[in-house]
C-alpha positions as CSV (number, residue, x, y, z in Angstrom):
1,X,-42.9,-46.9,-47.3
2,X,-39.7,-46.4,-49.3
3,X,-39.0,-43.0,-48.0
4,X,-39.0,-44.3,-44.2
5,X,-36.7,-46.9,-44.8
6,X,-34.4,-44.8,-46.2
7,X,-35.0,-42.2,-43.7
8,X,-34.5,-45.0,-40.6
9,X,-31.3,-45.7,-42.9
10,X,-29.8,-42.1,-43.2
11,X,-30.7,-41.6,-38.9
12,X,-29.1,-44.8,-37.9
13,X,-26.2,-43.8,-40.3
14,X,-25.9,-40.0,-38.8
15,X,-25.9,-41.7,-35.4
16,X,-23.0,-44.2,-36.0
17,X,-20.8,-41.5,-37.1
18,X,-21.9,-39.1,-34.6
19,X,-20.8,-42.2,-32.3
20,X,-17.4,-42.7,-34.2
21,X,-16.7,-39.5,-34.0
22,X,-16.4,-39.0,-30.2
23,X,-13.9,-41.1,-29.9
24,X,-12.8,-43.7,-27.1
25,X,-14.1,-42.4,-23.3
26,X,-11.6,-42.0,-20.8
27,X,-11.8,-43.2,-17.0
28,X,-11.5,-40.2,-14.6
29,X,-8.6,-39.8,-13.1
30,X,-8.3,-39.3,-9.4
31,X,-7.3,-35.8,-8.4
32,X,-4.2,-35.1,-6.2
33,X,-4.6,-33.0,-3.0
34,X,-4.2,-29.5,-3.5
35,X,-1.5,-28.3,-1.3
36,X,-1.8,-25.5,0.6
37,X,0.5,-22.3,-0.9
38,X,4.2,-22.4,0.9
39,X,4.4,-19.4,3.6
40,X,5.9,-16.1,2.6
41,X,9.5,-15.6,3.1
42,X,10.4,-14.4,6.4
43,X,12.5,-10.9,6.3
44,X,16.2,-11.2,6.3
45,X,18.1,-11.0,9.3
46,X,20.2,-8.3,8.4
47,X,17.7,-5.7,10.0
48,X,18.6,-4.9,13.6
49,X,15.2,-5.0,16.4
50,X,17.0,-2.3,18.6
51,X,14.5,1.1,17.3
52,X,10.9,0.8,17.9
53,X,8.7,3.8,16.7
54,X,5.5,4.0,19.7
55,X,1.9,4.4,17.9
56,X,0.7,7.8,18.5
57,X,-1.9,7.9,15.2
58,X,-2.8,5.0,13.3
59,X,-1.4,5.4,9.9
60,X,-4.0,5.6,7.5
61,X,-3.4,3.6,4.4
62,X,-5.8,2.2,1.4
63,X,-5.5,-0.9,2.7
64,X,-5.9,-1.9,6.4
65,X,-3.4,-4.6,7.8
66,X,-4.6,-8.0,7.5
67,X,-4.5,-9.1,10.6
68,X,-3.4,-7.2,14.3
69,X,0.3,-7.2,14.5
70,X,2.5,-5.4,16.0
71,X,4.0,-2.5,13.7
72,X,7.3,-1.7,13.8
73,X,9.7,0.3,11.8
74,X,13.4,-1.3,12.1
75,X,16.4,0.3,10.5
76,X,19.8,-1.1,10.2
77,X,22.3,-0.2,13.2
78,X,21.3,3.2,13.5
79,X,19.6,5.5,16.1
80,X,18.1,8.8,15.2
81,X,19.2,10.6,18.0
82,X,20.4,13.4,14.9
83,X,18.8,17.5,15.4
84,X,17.8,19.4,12.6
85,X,17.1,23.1,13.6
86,X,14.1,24.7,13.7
87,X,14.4,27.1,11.1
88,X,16.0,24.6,8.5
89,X,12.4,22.8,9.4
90,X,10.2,25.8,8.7
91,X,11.8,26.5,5.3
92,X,11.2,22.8,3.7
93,X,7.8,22.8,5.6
94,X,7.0,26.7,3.9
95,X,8.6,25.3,0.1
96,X,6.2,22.3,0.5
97,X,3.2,23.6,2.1
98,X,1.2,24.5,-1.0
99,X,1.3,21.2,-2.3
100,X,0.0,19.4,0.9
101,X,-2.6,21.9,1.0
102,X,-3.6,21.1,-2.9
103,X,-3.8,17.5,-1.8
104,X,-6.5,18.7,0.8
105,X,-8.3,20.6,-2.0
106,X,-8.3,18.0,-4.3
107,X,-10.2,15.9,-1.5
108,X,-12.6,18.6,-0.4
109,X,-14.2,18.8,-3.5
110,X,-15.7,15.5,-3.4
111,X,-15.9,15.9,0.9
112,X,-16.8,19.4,1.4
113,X,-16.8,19.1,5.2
114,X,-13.7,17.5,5.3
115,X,-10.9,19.2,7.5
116,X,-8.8,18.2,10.4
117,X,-5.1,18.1,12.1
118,X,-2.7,16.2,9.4
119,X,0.7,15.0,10.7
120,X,3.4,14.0,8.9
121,X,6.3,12.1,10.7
122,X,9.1,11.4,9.1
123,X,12.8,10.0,9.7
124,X,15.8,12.1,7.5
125,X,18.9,10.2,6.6
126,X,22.3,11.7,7.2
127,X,22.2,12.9,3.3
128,X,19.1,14.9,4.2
129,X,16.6,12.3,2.3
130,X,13.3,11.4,3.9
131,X,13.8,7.5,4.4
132,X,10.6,6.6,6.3
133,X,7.3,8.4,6.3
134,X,4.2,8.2,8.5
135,X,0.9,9.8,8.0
136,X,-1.7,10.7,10.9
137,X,-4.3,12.7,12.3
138,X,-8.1,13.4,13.1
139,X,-8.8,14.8,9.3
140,X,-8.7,10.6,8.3
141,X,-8.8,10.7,5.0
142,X,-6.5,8.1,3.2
143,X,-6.5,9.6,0.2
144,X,-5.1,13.1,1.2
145,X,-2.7,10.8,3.5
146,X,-1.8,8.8,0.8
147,X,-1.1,12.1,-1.7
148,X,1.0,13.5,1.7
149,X,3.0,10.1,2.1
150,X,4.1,10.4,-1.5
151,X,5.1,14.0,-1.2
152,X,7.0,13.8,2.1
153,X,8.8,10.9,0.6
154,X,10.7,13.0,-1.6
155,X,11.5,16.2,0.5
156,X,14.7,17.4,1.2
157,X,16.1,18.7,4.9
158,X,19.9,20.0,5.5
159,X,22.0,16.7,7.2
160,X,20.9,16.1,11.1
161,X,23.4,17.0,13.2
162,X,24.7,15.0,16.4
163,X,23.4,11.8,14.2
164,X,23.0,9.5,11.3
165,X,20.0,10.3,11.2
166,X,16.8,12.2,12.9
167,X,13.1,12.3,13.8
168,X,10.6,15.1,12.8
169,X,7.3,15.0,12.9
170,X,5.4,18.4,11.5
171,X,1.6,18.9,11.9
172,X,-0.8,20.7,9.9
173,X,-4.3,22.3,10.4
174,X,-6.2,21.7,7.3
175,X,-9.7,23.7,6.7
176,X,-11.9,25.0,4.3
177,X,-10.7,28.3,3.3
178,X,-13.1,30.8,3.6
């Protein structure tokens, strides 16, 4: 009878300090609202609303828009009204050929049906530096797109002419080669 008086004595003494040891309880306190996130900055007015590029082909990026909206593409007091002659065209187009094309490869080995009409549009600065580029076509693929945007963003055409700066767009036929 001994032993379970001491062993009522040792519980009731573990519990006590198991009690002591959690300390005093605190009242809950009442949360605050959560306020909703503040809306992203709207773009600076330094951009001018006078150029308007018209939707032929959707541009095919990763990520599609978040909502509908009406896409634009504004540059700052400038009208590319500038002429780059054909031939000047066809020699960046021929130097950088190969390297849209090995985009396309890389892509058709996971898609081996994949081919299609790519265009590239892009607007050239009076320095002769690609300053917008979009991406279109029936092959709809955003990878290859994506691989093209980054390419076309840094080729280099002779200065427009008659301009600051001009508009070119240059298709390609892409298909399995044979």
């Amino acid at each position: 009878m001994t032993y379970a008086l001491v062993g009522v004595a040792l519980l009731a003494g573990a519990g006590g300090l198991w009690y002591c040891s959690q300390g005093p309880k605190e009242e809950p306190k009442a949360e605050k609202p959560v306020e909703p996130p503040a809306p992203p900055p709207r773009p600076s007015s330094q951009f001018a609303d006078e150029f308007e590029v018209p939707e032929e082909e959707p541009d095919a990026s990763a990520e599609p828009p978040p909502a509908p909206t009406k896409k634009r593409i504004v540059y700052v007091d400038r009208k590319c009204n500038g002429d780059i002659p054909r031939e000047a065209l066809m020699s960046v187009v021929g130097q950088n050929r190969r390297q849209v094309r090995a985009c396309y490869e890389r892509r058709l080995k996971v898609n081996n049906t994949l081919q299609g009409r790519l265009n590239v549009r892009v607007i050239v600065n009076r320095n002769g530096s690609v300053s917008q580029v979009r991406v279109g076509g029936s092959l709809r693929d955003s990878e290859v797109f994506s691989c093209v945007r980054e390419l076309a963003r840094r080729w280099k055409f002779p200065s427009p002419s008659k301009g600051a700066c001009a508009e070119v767009s240059i298709p390609f036929s892409l298909t399995p080669r044979s």
